[in-house]
N, C-alpha and C positions, 0 to 999 in steps of 0.2 A: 404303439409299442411293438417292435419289433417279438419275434417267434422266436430270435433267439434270447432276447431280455425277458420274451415270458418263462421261457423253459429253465432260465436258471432261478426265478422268482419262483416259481413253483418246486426247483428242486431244494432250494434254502427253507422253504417252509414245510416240506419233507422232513428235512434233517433234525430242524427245532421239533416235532413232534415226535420220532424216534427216538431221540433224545430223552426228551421229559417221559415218554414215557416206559425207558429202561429204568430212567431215575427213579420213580414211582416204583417199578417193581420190583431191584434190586438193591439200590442205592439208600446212602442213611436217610433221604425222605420218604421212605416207606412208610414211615413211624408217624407221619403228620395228621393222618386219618384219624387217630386211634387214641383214644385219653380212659385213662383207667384212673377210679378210686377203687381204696383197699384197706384193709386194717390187715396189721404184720404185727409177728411175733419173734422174736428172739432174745437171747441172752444177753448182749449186750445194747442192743436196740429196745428193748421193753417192750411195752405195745403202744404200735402209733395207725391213727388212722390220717392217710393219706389223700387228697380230695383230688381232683382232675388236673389242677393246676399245678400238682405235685408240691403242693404244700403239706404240712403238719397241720392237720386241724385240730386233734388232742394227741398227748399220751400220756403215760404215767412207766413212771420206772420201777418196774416190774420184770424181773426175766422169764420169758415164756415161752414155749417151746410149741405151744398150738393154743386154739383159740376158734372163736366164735362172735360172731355179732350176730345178739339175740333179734326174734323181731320187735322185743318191746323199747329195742335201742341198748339196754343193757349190752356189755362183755361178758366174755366166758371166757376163762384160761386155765390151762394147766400152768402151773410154776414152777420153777425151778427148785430146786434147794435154797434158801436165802435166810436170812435172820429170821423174816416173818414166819416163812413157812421150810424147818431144818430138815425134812425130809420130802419135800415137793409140796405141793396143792393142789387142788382146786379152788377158781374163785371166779363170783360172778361180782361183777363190778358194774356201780352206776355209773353211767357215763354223764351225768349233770354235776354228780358231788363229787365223784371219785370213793364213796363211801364203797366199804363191801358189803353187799347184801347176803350172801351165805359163804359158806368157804369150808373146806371136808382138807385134813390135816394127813400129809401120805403117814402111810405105819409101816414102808417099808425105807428104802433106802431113794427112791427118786419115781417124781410119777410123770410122763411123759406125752401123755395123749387124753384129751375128752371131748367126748361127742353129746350132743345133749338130743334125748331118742323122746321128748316128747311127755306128759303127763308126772311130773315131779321124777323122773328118771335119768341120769347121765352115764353114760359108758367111761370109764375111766382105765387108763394102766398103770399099773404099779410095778415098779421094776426092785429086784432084792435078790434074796436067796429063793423067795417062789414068785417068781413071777405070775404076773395072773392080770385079767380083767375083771374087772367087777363092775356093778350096778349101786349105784348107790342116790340118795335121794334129798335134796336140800336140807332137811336134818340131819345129814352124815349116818340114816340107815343103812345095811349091806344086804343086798338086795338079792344080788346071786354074784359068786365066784366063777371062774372060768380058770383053771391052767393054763400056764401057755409051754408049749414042749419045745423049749429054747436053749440055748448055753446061759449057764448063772457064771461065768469067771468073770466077766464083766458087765455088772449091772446094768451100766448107760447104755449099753451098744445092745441091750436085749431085743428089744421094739422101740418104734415109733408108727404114728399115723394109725393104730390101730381101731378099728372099724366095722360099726354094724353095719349088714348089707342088707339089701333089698327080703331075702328069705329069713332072717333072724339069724342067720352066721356070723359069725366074726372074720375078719380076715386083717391079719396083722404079719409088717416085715419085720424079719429079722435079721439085722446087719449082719452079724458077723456068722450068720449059720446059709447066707446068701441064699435065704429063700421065703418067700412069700409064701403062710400055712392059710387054710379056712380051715376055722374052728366049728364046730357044734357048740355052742356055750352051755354052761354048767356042766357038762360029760367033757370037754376040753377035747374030743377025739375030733382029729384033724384029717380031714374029708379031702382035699384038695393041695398039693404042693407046686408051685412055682419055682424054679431054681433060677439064680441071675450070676450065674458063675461060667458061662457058655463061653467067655473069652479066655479062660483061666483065674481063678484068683487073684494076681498077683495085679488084676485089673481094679480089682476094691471094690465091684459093683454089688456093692453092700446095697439092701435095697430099702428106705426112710419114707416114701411113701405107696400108698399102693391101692388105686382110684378104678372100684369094678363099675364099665362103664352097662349101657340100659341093654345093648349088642353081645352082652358075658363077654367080652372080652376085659382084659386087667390093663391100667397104667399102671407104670413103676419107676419112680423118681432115681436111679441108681448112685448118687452121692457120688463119693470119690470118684468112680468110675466116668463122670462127667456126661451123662446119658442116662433119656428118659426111655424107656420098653413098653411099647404093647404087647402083648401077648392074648392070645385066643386062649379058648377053652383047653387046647391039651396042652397049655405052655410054650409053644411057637410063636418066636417073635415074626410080628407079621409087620408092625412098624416100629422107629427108633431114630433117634435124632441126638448127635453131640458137635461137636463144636470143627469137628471137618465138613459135619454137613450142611452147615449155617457159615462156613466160611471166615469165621472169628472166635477168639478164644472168649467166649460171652457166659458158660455154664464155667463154674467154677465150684461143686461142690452142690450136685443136685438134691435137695432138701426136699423142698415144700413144692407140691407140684399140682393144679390145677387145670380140667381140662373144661374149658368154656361149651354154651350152645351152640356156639357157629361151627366147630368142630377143632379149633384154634388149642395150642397148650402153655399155660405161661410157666415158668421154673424159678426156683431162686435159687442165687450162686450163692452160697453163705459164707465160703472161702472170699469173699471180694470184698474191698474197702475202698476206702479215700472214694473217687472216682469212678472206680470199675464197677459196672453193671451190676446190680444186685438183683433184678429180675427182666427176666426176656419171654417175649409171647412170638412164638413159632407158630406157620400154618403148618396143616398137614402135609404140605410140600416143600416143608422145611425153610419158608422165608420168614426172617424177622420182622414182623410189623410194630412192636414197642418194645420198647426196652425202656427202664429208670435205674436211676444212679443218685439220686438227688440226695441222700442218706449215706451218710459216715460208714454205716453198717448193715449188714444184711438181715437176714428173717432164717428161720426155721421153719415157718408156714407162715401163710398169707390165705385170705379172703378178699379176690375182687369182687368188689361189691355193685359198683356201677361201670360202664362201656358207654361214653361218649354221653351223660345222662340219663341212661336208664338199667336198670335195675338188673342184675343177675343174679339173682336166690334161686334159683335152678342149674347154675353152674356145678360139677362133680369136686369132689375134693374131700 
């Protein structure tokens, strides 16, 4: 073999490797690594739990707006307004019959979020004329009340995603006052403000979820805005990712937001149908590594439950 048939033999297997490997890291084969199960929540989607292959493995048509997979295998959801339940719900659902196992009836006008804190207790919102969080306990006791110091002209747009943290604070967004509060629960005094209105208003970075991570710093899902926000302890966005910085219009209506162990953040577009993307998982250096679409309709919140086969019940959300 000739020195110069070796030199172009090695420059051609140069190129194939440069190649595949831009593909990998920028290109739609990014996403090949990476196989996500999940149970999603939405209003028109119901809840479905999603397996690797991105199939439907259950749902039940339910509109729900957040949610839970218990460890006993059991569901958890808040609910919509519906025939069942005419001022929202709560309801924990068998996942073998479909039966409900307890269920707490809203008593205001819509109930939006719960979190279940352990020992017959759930954190629950209620959206009305007083908004508040409560506690409440599989018999539908009330447990403790919370205020929340929000605008009442529109109910639905009061909170979402609202949330006990790590010290026993609350911390709940509210859309249209564009700021993320921590509450002291039962006193309702608000210890801590977020604002996500740093673009101007007219940007909608109304903010629907709000994920304090182990470092005190905050994610924040910004909805319309099409952008998710870190922020530190004094409210300085230190990081932030939308849809010029991922290079495609993939966030369409940042909902439900979820930030994994590996440091990774997935979003749900809730504005997207038919085809378009209804959730995408950004690195911290803003590359897309998975996206699904496989579903008519989007989520409100999601739980990824497993990564490529194993387990994530220590993911933030």
């Amino acid at each position: 073999m000739s020195m110069k048939s070796l030199t172009f033999q090695l420059f051609s297997l140069f190129l194939i490797i440069a190649t595949a490997a831009t593909s990998t890291a920028n290109g739609p084969d990014s996403s090949e690594g990476t196989k996500h199960s999940f149970i999603g929540f939405g209003k028109a989607t119901g809840i479905v739990i999603v397996n690797e292959a991105e199939k439907v493995e259950w749902e039940m048509k339910l509109p729900a707006s957040d949610g839970w997979m218990l460890k006993s295998g059991n569901i958890l959801a808040a609910i919509y307004p519906c025939q069942k339940f005419p001022n929202g719900g709560v309801a924990e659902i068998n996942r073998q019959t479909k039966e409900i196992v307890w269920e707490y009836q809203g008593q205001q006008k819509e109930i939006s979020t719960v979190q279940p804190l352990g020992d017959n207790r759930y954190l629950v919102t209620e959206l009305g004329n007083e908004p508040r969080a409560i506690v409440i306990n599989q018999q539908g006791d009330l447990l403790s009340t919370t205020p929340l110091d929000c605008q009442k002209a529109n109910a639905h747009m009061q909170t979402r995603m609202l949330r006990m943290l790590p010290n026993g604070n609350y911390i709940a967004p509210h859309l249209l006052d564009f700021a993320v509060k921590e509450y002291q629960p039962i006193s309702g005094k608000v210890v801590r403000v977020f604002k996500t209105d740093d673009r101007g208003r007219d940007k909608r970075d109304w903010p629907f979820t709000a994920i304090r991570l182990k470092n005190g710093n905050t994610v924040i899902g910004c909805t319309n805005g099409n952008r998710v926000i870190e922020v530190n302890s004094d409210g300085k966005i230190i990081w932030s990712v939308d849809n010029a910085d991922i290079g495609e219009n993939l966030i369409s209506d940042a909902c439900g937001v979820q930030r994994l162990p590996n440091g990774n953040t997935v979003i749900t577009s809730y504005y997207a149908k038919g085809e378009q993307v209804k959730l995408t998982e950004v690195t911290p250096d803003k590359k897309v590594v998975w996206r699904f679409n496989a579903l008519p309709s989007s989520f409100h919140h999601f739980q990824i439950l497993t990564t490529n086969g194993k387990s994530l019940s220590n993911a933030l959300r």
